[in-house]
Structures are given as C-alpha cells and as structure tokens.
N, C-alpha and C positions, 0 to 999 in steps of 0.2 A: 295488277295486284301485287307487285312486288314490294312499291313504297305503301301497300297500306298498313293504317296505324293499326296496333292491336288493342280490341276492345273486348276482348271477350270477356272482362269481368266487373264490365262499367255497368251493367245491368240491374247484377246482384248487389254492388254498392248501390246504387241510386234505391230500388228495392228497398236495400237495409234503411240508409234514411228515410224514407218516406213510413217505414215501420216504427222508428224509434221517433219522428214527429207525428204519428199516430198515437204513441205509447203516452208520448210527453203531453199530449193534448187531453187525452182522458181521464190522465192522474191529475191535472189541472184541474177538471171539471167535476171531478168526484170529490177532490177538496173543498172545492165550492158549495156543491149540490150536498154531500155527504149529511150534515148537518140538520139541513131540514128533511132530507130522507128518513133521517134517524128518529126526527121529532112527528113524523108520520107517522112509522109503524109504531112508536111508544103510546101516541094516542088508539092506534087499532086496537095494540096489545093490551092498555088498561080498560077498553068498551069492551072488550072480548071475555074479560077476566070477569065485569062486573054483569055480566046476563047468566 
C-alpha cells in the first residue's frame, strides 16, 4: 500500500457529473415537453372555468 494511487475524492466528482448530466437532461426534456404541458392545463383551466 505504499505506491497506492490516492482516490479519495474521484467518487464525489464522478457523483458531481452524473448530477449535473441528470440536471442537463431534464432541463432538455422540459424544454421539449414544457409546451404542450402548458397547452394541457390551459385546456383544463378554460373546461374548469366554463362549468
């Protein structure tokens, strides 16, 4: 154990990026999706308004 490499904090990075291609994938997918989400609850909201 004397030559070993020090890793103690190759964890917490690997971690951080698998966080931030979490992050980056969702805000993708909400850009996408956002849209017609939006055009969903507008139709709920105007059926909801008109009973």
């Amino acid at each position: 154990m004397l030559f070993s490499p020090k890793e103690s904090g190759q964890g917490l990075v690997e971690y951080a990026f698998i966080l931030v291609l979490v992050a980056i994938v969702v805000l993708v997918s909400l850009l996408f999706i956002g849209p017609f989400l939006g055009n969903v609850f507008s139709k709920i909201n105007s059926s909801l308004s008109s009973v």
